[in-house]
C-alpha positions as CSV (number, residue, x, y, z in Angstrom):
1,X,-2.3,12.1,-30.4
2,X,0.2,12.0,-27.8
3,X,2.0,8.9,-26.9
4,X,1.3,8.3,-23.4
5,X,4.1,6.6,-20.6
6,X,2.5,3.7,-18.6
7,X,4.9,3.1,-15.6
8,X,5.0,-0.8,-14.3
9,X,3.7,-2.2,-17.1
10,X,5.6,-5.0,-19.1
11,X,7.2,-4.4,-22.6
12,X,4.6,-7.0,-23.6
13,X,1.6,-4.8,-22.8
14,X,2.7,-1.7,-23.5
15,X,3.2,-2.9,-27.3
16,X,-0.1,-3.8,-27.1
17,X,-1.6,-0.4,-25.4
18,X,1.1,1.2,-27.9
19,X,-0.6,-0.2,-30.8
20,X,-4.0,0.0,-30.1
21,X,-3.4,3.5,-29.4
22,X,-2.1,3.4,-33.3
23,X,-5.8,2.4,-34.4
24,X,-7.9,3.2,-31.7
25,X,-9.4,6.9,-30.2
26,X,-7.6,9.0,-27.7
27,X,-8.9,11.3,-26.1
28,X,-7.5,13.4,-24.0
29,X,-9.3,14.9,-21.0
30,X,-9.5,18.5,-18.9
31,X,-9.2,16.5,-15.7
32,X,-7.3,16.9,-13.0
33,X,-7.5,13.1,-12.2
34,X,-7.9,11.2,-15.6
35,X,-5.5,12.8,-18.3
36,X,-6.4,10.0,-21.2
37,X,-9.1,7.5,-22.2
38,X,-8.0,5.5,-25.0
39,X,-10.7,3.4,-26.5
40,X,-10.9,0.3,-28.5
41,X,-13.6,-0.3,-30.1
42,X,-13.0,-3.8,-31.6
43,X,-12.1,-5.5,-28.7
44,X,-14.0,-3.5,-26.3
45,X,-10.8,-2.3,-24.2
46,X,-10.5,1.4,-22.4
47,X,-7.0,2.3,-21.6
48,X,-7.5,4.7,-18.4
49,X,-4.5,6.9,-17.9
50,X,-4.5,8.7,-14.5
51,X,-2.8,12.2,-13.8
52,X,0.1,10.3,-11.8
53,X,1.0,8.8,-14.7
54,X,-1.0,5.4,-13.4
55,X,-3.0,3.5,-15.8
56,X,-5.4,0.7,-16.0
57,X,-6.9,-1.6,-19.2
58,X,-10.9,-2.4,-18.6
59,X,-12.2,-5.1,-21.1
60,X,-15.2,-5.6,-21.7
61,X,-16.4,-1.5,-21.8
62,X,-19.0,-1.0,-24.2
63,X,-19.0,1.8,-26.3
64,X,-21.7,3.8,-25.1
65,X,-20.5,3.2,-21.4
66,X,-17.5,5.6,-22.9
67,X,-20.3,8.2,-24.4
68,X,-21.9,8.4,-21.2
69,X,-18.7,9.0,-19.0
70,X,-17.6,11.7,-22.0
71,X,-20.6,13.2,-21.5
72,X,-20.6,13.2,-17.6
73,X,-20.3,16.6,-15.8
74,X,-16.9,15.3,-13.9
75,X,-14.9,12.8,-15.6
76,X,-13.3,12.0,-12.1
77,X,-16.6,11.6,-10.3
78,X,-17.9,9.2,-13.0
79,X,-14.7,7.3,-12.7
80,X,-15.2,6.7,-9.0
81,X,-19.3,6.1,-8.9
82,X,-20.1,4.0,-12.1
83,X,-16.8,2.4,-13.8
84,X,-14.2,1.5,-11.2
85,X,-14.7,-1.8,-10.0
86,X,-17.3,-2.4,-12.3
87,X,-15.0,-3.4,-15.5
């Protein structure tokens, strides 16, 4: 697993992104909009990280939401039809 730069983020959070990436699952993507989902299954937090080096937390993502956007024929398109503004 790579460790992954979230700009404009405070020290505070990116501890906490930073160690969740320690004990959670990366996975890192063949997109050209979404380079990283990291996934937290105890708290139910996804860690988006966008090719431009943006990112965004969603809480409350259940697991098998994450199966089903794996498994989704564009990772981008999914991002933009079922999860973004949803979580």
């Amino acid at each position: 697993m790579r460790l992954l730069t979230i700009p404009k983020r405070s020290r505070a959070a990116l501890r906490r992104v930073t160690n969740h990436m320690a004990r959670s699952s990366a996975t890192m993507l063949a997109s050209s909009a979404i380079s990283a989902l990291i996934y937290d299954p105890d708290t139910e937090s996804c860690w988006v990280h966008f090719a431009d080096g943006a990112s965004v937390e969603l809480n409350g993502f259940p697991e098998i939401e994450l199966e089903r956007w794996l498994a989704a024929g564009s990772i981008g398109a999914y991002w933009d039809n079922v999860v973004r503004g949803r979580y």
